[in-house]
C-alpha positions, 0 to 999 in steps of 0.5 A: 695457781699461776705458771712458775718458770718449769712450767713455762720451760715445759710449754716452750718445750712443747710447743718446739716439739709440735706437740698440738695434737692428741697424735703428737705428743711428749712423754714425762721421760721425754720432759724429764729428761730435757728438764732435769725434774723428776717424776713426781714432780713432772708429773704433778706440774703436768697436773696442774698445767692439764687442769688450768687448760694448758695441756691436756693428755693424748695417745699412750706411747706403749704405756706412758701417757703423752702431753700436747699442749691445748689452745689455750698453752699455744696462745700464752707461749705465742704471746709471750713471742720466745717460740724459735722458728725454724 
């Protein structure tokens, strides 16, 4: 399975948030809402990303699950060199 244009507007999205450590990362209502996708589908493309190795789960947030991206997230968003730097 390969990474469609929501996937990659999620990892931007990440990676612009300083989601990198199981501490900093972003709720699927945090996402959603930036995306404008809905729960199910979120959730299921953050499934995916977490079983190709982009991403990975962190700490709850009172009871949601986070998001933060893994190295291999990092690497494919800083290739791709459209990360803004502030």
């Amino acid at each position: 399975m390969e990474l469609n244009r929501t996937d990659y507007i999620i990892l931007k999205l990440l990676m612009k948030k300083k989601c990198t450590s199981f501490f900093e990362g972003m709720t699927l209502q945090e996402i959603m809402d930036v995306t404008q996708t809905t729960r199910p589908t979120t959730y299921r493309k953050m499934m995916n990303m977490k079983e190709m190795g982009y991403v990975e789960k962190g700490c709850k947030s009172i009871q949601a699950d986070t998001f933060y991206l893994l190295d291999k997230g990092i690497n494919f968003i800083e290739r791709k060199g459209e990360v803004e730097h502030d």
